[in-house]
Backbone and ligand atoms as CSV (ligand in chain L), in Angstrom:
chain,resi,resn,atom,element,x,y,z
A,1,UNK,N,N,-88.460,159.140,60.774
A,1,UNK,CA,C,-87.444,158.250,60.221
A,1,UNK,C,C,-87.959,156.823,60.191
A,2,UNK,N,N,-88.897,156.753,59.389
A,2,UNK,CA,C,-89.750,155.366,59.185
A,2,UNK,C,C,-88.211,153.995,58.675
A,3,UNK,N,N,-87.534,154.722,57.934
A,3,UNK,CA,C,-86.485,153.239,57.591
A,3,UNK,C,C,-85.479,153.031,58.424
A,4,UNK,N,N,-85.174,153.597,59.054
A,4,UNK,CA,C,-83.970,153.135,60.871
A,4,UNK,C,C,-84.826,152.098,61.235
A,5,UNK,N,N,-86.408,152.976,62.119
A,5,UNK,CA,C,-86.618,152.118,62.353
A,5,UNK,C,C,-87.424,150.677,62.144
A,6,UNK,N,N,-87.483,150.801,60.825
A,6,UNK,CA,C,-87.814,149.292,60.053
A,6,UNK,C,C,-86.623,148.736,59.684
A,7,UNK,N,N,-85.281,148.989,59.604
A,7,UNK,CA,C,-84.003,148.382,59.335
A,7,UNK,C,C,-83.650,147.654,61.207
A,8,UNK,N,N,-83.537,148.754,61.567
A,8,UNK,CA,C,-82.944,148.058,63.469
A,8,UNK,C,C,-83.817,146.841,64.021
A,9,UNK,N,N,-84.892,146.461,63.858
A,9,UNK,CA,C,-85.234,145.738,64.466
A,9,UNK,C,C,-84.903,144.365,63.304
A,10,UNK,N,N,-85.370,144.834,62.063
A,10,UNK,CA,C,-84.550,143.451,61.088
A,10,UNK,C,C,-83.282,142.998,61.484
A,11,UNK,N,N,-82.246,144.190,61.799
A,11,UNK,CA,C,-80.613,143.504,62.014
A,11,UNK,C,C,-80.555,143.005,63.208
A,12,UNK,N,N,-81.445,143.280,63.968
A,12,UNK,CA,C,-81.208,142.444,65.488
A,12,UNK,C,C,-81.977,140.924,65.568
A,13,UNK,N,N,-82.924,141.010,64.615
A,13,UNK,CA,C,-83.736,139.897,64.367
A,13,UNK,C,C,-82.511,138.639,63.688
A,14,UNK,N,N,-81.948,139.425,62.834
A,14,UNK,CA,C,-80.572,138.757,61.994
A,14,UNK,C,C,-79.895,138.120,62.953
A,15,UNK,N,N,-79.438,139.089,63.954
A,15,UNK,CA,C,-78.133,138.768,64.572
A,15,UNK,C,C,-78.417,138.031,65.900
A,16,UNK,N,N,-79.694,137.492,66.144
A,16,UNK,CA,C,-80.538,137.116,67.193
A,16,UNK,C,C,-80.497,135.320,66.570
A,17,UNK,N,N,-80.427,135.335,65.390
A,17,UNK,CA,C,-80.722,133.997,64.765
A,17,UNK,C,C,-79.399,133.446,64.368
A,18,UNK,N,N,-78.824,134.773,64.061
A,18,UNK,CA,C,-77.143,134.078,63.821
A,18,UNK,C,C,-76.520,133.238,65.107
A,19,UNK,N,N,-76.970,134.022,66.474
A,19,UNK,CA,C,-76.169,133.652,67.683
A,19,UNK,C,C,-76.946,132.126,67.852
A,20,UNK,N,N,-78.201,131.802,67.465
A,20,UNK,CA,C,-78.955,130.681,67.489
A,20,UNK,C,C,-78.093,129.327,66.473
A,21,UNK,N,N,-77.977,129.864,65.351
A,21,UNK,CA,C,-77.503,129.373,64.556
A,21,UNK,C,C,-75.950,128.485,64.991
A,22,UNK,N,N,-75.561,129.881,65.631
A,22,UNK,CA,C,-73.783,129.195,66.131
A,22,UNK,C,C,-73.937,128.168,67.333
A,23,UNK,N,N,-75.300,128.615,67.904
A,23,UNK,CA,C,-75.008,128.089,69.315
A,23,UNK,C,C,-75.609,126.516,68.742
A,24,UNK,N,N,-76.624,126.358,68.126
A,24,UNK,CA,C,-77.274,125.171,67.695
A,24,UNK,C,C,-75.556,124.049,67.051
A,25,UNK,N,N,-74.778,124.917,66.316
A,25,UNK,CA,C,-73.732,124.145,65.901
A,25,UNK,C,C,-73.135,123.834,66.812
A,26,UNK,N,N,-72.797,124.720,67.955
A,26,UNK,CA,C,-71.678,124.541,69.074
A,26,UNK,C,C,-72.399,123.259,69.702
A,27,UNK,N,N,-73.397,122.831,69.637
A,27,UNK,CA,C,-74.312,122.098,70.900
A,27,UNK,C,C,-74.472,120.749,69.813
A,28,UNK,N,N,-74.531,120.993,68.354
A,28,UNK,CA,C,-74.186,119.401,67.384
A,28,UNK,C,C,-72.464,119.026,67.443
A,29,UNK,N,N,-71.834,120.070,67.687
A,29,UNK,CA,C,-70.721,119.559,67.293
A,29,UNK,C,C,-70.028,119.108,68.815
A,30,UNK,N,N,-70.407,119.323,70.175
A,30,UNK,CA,C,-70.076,119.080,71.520
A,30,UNK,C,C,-70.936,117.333,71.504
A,31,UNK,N,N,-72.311,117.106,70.902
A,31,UNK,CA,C,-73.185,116.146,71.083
A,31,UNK,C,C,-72.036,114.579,69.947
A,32,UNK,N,N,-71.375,115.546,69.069
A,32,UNK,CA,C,-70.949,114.927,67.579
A,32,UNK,C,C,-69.410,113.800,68.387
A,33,UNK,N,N,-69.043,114.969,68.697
A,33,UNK,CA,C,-67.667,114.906,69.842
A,33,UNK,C,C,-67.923,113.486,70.975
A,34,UNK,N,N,-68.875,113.805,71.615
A,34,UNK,CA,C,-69.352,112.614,72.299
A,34,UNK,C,C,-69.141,111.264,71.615
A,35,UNK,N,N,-70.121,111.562,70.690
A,35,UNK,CA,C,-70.823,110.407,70.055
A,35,UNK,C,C,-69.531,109.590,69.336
A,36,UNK,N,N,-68.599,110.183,69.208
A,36,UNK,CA,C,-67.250,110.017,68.310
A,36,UNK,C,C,-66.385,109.357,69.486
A,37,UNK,N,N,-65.945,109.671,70.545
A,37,UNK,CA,C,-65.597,109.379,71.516
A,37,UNK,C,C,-65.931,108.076,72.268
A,38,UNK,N,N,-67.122,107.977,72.194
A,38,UNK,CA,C,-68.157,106.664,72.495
A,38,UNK,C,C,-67.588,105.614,71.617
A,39,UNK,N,N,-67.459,106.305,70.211
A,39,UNK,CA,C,-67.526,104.981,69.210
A,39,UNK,C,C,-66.239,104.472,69.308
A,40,UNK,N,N,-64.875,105.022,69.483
A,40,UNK,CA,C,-63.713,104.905,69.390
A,40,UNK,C,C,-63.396,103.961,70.000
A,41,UNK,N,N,-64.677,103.926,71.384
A,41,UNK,CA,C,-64.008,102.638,72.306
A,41,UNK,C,C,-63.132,102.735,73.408
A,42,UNK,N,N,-62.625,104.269,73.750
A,42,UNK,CA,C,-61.820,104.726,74.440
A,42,UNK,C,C,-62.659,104.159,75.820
A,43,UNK,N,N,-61.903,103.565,76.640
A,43,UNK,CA,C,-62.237,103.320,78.478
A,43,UNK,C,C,-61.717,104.022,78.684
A,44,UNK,N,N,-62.049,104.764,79.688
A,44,UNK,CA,C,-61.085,105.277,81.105
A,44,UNK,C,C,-60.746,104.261,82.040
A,45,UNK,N,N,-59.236,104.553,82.460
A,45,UNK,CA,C,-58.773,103.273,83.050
A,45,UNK,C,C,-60.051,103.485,85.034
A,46,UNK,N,N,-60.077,102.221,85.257
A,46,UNK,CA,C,-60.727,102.020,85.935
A,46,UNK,C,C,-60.917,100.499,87.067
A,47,UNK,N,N,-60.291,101.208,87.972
A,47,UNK,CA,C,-60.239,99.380,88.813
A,47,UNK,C,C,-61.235,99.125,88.918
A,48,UNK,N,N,-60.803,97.918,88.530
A,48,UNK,CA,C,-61.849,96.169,88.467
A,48,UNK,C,C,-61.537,95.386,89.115
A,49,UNK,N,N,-62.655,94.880,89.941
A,49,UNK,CA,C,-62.577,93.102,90.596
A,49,UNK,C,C,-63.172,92.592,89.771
A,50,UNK,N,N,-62.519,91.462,89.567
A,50,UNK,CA,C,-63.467,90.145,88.946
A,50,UNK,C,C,-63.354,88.867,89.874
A,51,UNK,N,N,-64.315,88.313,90.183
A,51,UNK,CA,C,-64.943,87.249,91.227
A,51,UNK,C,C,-65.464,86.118,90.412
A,52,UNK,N,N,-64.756,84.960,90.363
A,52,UNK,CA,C,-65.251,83.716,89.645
A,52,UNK,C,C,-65.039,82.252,90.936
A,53,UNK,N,N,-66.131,81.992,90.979
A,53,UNK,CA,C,-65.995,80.548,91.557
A,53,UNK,C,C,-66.077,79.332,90.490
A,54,UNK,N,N,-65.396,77.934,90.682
A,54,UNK,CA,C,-66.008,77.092,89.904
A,54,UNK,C,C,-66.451,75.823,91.384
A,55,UNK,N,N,-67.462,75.453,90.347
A,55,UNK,CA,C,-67.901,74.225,90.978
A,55,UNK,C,C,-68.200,73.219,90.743
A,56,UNK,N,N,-67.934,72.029,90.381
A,56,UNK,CA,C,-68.191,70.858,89.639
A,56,UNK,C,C,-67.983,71.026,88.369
A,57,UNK,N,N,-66.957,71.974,88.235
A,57,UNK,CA,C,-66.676,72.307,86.264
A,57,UNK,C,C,-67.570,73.360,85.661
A,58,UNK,N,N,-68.646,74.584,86.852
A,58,UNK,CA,C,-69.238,75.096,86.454
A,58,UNK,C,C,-68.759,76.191,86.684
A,59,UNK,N,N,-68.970,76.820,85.956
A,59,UNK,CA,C,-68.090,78.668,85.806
A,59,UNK,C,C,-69.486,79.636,86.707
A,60,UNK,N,N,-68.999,80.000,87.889
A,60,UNK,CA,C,-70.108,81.128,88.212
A,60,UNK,C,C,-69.467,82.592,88.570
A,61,UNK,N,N,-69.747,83.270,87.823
A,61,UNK,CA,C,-70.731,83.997,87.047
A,61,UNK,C,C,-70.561,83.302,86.088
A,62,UNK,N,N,-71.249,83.242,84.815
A,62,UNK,CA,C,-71.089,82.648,83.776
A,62,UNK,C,C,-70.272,83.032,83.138
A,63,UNK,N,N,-69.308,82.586,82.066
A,63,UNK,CA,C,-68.316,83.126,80.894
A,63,UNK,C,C,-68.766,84.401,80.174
A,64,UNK,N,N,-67.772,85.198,80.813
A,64,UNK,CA,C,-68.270,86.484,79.432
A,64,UNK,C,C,-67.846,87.394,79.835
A,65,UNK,N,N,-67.852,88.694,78.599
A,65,UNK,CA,C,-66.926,89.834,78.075
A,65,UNK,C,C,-66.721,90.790,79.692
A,66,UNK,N,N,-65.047,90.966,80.297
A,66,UNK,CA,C,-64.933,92.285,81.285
A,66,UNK,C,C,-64.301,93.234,80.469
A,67,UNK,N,N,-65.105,93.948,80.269
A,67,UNK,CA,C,-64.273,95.382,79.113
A,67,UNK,C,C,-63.393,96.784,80.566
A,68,UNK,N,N,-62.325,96.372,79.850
A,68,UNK,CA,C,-62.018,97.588,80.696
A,68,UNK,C,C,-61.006,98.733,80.378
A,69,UNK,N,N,-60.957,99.677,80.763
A,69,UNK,CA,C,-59.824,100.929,79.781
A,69,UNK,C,C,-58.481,100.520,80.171
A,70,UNK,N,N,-57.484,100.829,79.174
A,70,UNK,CA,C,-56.412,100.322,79.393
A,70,UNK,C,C,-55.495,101.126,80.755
A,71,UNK,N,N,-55.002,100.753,81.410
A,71,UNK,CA,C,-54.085,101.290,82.406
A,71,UNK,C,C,-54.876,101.189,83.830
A,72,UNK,N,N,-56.440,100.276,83.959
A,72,UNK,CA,C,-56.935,99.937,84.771
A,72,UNK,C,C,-55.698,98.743,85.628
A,73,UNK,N,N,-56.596,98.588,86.789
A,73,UNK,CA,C,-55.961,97.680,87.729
A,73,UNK,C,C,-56.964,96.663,87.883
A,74,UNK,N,N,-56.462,95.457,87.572
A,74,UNK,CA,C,-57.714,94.405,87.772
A,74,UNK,C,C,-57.342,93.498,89.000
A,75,UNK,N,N,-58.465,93.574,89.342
A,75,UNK,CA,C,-58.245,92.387,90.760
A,75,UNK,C,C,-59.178,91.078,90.729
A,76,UNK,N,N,-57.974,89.748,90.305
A,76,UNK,CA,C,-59.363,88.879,89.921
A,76,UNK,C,C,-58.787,87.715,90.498
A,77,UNK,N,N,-60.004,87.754,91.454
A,77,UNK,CA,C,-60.263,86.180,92.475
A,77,UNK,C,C,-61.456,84.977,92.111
A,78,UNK,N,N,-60.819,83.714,92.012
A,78,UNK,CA,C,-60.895,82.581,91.581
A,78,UNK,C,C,-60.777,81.594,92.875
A,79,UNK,N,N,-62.100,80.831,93.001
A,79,UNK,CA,C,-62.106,80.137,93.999
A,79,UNK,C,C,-62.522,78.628,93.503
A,80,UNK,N,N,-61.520,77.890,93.096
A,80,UNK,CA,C,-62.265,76.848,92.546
A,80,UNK,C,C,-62.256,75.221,93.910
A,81,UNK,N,N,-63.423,74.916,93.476
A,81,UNK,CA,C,-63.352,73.185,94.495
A,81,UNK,C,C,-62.485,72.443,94.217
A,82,UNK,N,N,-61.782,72.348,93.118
A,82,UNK,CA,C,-60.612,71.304,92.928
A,82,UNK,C,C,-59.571,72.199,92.563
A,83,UNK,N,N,-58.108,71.348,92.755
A,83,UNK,CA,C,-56.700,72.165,92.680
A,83,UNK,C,C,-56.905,72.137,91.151
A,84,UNK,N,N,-56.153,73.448,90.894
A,84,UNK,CA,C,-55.966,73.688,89.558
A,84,UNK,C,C,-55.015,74.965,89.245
A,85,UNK,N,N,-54.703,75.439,88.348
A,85,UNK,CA,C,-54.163,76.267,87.784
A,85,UNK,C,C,-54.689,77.684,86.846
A,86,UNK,N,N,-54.583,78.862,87.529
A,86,UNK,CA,C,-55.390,79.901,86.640
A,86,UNK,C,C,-53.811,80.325,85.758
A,87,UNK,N,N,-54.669,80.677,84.436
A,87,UNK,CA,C,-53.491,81.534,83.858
A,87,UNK,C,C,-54.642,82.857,82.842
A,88,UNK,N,N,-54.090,83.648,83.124
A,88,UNK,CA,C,-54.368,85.264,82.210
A,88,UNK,C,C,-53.690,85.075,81.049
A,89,UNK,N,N,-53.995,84.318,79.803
A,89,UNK,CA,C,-53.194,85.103,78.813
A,89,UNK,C,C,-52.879,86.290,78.310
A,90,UNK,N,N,-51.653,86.232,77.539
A,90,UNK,CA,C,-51.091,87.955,76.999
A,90,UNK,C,C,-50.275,88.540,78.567
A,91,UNK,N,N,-51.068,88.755,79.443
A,91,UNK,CA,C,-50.339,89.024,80.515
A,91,UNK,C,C,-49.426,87.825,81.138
A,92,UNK,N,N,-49.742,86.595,81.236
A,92,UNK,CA,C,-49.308,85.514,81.315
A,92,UNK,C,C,-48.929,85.784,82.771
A,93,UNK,N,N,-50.094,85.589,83.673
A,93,UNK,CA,C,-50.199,86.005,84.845
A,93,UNK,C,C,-50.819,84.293,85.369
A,94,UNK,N,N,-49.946,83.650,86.540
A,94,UNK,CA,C,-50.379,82.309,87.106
A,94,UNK,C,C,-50.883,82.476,88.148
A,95,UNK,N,N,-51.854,81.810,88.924
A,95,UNK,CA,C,-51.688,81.659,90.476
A,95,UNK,C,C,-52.410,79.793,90.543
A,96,UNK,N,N,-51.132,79.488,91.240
A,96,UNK,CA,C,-51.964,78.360,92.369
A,96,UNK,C,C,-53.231,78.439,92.727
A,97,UNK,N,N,-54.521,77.817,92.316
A,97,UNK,CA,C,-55.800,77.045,93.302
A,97,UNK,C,C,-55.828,76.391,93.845
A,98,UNK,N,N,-55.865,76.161,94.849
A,98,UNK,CA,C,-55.916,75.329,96.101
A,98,UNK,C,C,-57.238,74.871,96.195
A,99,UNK,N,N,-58.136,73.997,96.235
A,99,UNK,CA,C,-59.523,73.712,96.418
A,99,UNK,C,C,-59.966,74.613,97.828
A,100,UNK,N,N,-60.748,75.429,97.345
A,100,UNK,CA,C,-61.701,76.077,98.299
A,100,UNK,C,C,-61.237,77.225,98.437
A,101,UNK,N,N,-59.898,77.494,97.941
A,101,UNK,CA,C,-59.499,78.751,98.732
A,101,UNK,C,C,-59.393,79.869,97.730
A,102,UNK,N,N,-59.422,81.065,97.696
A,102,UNK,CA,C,-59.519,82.010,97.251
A,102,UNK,C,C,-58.263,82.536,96.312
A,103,UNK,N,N,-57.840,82.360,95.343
A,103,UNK,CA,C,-56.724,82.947,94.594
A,103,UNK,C,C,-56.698,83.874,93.897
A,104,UNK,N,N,-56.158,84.911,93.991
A,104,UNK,CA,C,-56.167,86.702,93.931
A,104,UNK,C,C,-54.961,87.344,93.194
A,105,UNK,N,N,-55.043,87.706,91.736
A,105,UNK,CA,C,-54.436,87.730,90.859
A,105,UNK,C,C,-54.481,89.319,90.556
A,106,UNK,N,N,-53.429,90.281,91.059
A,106,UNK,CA,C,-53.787,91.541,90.376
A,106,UNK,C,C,-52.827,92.037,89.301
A,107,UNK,N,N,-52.976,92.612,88.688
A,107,UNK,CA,C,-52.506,93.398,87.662
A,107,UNK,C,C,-52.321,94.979,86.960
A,108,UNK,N,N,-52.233,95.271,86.380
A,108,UNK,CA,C,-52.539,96.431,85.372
A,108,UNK,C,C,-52.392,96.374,84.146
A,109,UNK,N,N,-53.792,96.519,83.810
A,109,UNK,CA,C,-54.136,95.840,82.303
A,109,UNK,C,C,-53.640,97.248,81.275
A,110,UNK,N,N,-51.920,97.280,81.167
A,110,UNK,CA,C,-51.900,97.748,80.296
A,110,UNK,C,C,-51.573,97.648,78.435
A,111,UNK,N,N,-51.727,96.414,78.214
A,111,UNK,CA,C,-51.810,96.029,77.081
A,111,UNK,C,C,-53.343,95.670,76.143
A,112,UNK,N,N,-53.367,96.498,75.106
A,112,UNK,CA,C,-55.032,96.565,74.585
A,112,UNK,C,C,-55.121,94.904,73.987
A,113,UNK,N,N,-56.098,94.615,73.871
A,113,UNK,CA,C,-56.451,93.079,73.134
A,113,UNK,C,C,-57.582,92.455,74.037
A,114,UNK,N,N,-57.648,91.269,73.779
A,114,UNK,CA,C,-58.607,90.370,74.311
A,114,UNK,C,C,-58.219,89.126,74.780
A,115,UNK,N,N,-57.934,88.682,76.295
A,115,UNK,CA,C,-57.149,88.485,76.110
A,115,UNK,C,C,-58.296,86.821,77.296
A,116,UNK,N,N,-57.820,85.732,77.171
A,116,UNK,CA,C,-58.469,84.966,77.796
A,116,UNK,C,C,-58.066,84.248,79.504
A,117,UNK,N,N,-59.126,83.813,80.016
A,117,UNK,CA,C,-58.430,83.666,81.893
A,117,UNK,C,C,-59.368,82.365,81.833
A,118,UNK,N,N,-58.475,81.015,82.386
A,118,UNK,CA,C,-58.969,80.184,81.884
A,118,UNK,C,C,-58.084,79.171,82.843
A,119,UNK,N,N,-58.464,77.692,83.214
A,119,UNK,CA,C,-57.983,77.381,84.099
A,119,UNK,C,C,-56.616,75.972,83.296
A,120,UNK,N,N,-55.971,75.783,83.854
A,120,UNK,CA,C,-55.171,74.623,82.707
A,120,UNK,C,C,-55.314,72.751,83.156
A,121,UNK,N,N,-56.095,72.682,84.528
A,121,UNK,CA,C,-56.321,71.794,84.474
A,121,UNK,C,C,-57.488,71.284,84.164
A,122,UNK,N,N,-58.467,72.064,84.424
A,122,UNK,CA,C,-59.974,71.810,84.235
A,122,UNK,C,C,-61.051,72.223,82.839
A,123,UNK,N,N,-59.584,73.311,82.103
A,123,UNK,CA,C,-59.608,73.649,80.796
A,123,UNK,C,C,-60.898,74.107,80.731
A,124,UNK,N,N,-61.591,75.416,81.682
A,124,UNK,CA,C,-62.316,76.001,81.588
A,124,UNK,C,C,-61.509,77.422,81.515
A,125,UNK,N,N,-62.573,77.752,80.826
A,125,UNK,CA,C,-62.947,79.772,79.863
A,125,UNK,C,C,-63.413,80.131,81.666
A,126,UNK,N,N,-62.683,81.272,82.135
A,126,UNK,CA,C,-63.641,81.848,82.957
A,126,UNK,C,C,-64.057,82.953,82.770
A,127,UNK,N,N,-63.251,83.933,81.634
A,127,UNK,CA,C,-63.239,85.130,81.639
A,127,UNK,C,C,-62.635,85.724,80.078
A,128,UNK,N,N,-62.830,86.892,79.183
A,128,UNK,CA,C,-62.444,87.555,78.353
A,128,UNK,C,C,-62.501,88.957,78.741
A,129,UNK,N,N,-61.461,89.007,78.673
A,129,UNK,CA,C,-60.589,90.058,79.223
A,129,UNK,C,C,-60.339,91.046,77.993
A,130,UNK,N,N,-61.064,92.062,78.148
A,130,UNK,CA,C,-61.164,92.965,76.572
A,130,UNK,C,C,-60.602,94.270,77.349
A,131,UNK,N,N,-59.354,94.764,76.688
A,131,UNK,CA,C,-58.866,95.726,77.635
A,131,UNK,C,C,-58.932,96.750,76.127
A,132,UNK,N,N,-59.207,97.743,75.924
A,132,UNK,CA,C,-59.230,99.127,75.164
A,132,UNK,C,C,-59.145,100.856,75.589
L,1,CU,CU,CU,-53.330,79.109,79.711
């Protein structure tokens, strides 16, 4: 029976490449999924400290982007040398600075935007607050 067995090993050869075939899609379309997910921008919510000193009008760490997923908890302490005033916009979150002392502002960043943390007497940027 020369054509069985020249047919059986072709259909398994077939069905050997088909399962390749599906699995190669299953493994673009799991990689695709990712990559889609990534782009969307979606955070997972995730507590955050943020730590800013100023000093002579100088922002340390320097000014710039805290991205964080929405429904995070942010914990952000501000220690500036002169009295002043922090405010979070959008959340419209205040605290008293006291020179030297540590002021500790928490929240839950659940509103998406960008939103700025910035002081009102010394009219420094300390922070952008990108919640997604
Ligand atoms: Cu303000």
């Amino acid at each position: 029976m020369p054509t069985t067995t020249e047919v059986a090993p072709a259909r398994s050869r077939d069905a050997v490449f088909r399962l390749v075939a599906v699995a190669i899609l299953i493994a673009a379309g799991v990689v695709a999924w990712v990559l889609f997910r990534g782009g969307t921008g979606e955070t997972p919510p995730q507590d955050r400290s943020i730590t800013v000193s100023i000093t002579g009008g100088r922002v340390e760490p320097p000014v710039g982007r805290v991205e964080v997923g929405k429904g995070s908890t942010i914990r952000l302490t501000v220690t500036s040398d002169v009295p002043d005033e922090l405010h979070v916009h959008g959340y419209d979150r205040k605290a008293v600075l006291e020179a030297g002392r540590p002021a500790t502002l928490e929240f839950r960043a659940d509103t998406t935007g960008m939103f700025e943390v910035e002081t009102h007497s010394g009219h420094l940027l300390l922070v952008q607050l990108v919640v997604r």
